[in-house]
N, C-alpha and C positions, 0 to 999 in steps of 0.2 A: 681748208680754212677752219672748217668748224672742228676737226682736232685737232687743232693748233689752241683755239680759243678754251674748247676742254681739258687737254691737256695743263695750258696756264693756270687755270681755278683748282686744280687736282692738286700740283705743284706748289702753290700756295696753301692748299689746305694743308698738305704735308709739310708746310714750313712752320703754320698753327701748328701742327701734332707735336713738330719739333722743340719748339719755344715751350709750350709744354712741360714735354719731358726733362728738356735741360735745366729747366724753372728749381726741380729737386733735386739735381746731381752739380749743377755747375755755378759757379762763383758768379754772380751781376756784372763782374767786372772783367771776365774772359770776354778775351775780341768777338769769338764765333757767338757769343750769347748776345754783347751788344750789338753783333750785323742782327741777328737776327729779329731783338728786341728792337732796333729800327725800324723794320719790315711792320712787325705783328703789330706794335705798340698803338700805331696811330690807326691803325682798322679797330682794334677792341675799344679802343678810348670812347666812340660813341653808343656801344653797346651797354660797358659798364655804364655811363650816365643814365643807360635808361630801367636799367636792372636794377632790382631794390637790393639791399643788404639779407644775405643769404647765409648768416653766420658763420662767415667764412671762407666758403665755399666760394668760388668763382665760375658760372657757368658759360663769363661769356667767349673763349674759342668756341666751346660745343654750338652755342649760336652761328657763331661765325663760319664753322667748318658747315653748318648745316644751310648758310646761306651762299659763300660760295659756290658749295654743290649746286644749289638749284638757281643762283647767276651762271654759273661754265654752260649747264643743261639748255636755260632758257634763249643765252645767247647764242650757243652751238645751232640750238634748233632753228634758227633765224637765218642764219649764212648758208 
């Protein structure tokens, strides 16, 4: 069970890495960018609220991949 539950947060974070990357190669309005803009979109939305303006820059996946990691970690460690 508890690589089940790691496993899920990994997979997720590599759907972060994904959205990502396809953010500078692929059109907003490809199907695979909006599945996966579905996914990502509503996990970062409260992160950017809480992140100031960064000129630019957008850090908040790297939050998000680094908090998943340690949600999959914390709740693996439990089961």
């Amino acid at each position: 069970m508890a690589v089940l539950i790691f496993t899920f947060f990994q997979v997720l974070s590599w759907i972060v890495i994904a959205h990502v990357i396809l953010s500078y190669f692929m059109s907003p309005y490809h199907p695979l960018r909006e599945a996966i803009d579905r996914i990502v979109n509503p996990l970062l939305a409260p992160i950017r609220q809480l992140l100031p303006f960064m000129g630019g820059l957008d850090f908040s996946p790297l939050i998000l991949i680094i908090l998943l990691r340690m949600l999959g970690q914390v709740l693996a460690s439990f089961v």
